[in-house]
LUMTOR-760402 format. One line per field, with one value per residue (C-alpha): residue number from 1; residue in one letter; chain; x, y, z. Coordinates in steps of 0.02 Angstrom, whole numbers, plus 50000, padded with zeros to 5 digits. Last residue first. Example, Ala and Ser with C-alpha at 12.3 -4.5 7.8 and 13.67 -1.06 7.14 Angstrom:
BEGIN
num (2,1)
residu (S,A)
chaine (A,A)
east (50684,50615)
north (49947,49775)
up (50357,50390)
This chain:
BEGIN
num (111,110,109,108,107,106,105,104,103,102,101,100,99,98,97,96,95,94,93,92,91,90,89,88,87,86,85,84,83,82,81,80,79,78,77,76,75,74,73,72,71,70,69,68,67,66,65,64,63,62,61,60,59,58,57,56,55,54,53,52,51,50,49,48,47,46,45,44,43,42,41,40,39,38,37,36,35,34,33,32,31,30,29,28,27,26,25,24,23,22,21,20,19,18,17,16,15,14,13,12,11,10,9,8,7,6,5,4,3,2,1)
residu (X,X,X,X,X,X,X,X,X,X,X,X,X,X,X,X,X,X,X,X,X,X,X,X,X,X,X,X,X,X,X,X,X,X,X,X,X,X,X,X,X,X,X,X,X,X,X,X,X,X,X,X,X,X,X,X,X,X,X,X,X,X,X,X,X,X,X,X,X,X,X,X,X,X,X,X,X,X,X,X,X,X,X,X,X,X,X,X,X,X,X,X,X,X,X,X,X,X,X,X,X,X,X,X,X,X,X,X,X,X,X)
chaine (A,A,A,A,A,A,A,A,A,A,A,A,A,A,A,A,A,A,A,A,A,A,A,A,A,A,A,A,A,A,A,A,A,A,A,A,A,A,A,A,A,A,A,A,A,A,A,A,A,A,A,A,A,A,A,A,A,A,A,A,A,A,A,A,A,A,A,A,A,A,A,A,A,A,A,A,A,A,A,A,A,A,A,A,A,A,A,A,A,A,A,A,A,A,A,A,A,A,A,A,A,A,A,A,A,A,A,A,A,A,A)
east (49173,49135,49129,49281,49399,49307,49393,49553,49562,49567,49460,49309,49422,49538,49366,49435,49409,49349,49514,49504,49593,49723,49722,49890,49888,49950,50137,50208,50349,50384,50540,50608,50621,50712,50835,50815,50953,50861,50939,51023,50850,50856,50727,50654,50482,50429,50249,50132,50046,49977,49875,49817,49989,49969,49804,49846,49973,49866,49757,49891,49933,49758,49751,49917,50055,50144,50052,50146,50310,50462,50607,50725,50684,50670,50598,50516,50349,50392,50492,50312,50219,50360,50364,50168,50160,50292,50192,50261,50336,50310,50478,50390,50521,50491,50341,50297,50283,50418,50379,50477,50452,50502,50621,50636,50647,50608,50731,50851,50834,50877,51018)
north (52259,52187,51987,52046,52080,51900,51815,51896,51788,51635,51496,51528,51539,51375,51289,51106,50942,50801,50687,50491,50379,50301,50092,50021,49852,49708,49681,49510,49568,49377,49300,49167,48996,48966,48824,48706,48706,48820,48828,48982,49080,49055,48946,48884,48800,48808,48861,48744,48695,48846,48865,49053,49100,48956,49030,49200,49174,49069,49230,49340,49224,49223,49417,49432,49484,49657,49697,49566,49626,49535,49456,49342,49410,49340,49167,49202,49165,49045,48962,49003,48865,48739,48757,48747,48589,48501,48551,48683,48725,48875,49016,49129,49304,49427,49505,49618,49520,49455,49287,49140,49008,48833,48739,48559,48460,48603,48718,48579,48554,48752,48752)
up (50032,50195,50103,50007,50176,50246,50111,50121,50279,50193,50218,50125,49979,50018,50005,50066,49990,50091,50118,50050,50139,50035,50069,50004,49935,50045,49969,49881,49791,49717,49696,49574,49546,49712,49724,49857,50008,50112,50293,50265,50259,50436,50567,50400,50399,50201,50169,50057,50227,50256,50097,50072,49987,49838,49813,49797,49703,49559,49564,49522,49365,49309,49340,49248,49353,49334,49489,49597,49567,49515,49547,49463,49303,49127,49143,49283,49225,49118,49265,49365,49257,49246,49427,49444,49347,49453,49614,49713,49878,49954,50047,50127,50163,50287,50399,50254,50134,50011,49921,49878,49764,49785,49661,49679,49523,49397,49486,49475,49302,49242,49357)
């Protein structure tokens, strides 16, 4: 199994629209093998910054994708998959002054 991932593995990549499936140069299946080496899947933020950044370019070039009508169509083997999510953008919420707000509050302000 070992060979024919370093043949003609791809990698895939969840996001949110579904699975990518990119091919690979030889060099960048042996280099994602020792990635994967251990798990089949993993997240992107476990990744290195050089190894995130080799991600991100392999997702910004088109024509690296795979064109599968069904993920049933894929005859390669996969190296391994990647949990490829946008980051999550928390807005940030001014505090409140629960003491102002409360009604005892204006009982202590007559007092």
């Amino acid at each position: 199994m070992w060979m024919e991932k370093l043949t003609s593995g791809v990698l895939r990549v969840l996001t949110p629209l579904g699975s990518r499936y990119i091919q690979l140069s030889f060099s960048q299946r042996i280099y994602l093998l020792w990635i994967f080496r251990h798990f089949p899947i993993l997240p992107q933020k476990v990744l290195s910054p050089r190894q995130q950044q080799l991600i991100d370019q392999l997702c910004s070039q088109d024509d690296r994708f795979l064109s599968l009508m069904h993920p049933s169509e894929l005859d390669v083997p996969i190296i391994g998959t990647l949990e490829h999510r946008p980051p999550v953008v928390v807005e940030s919420v001014p505090p409140i002054d629960v003491a102002a707000k409360s009604p005892l509050a204006d009982l202590r302000q007559r007092s």
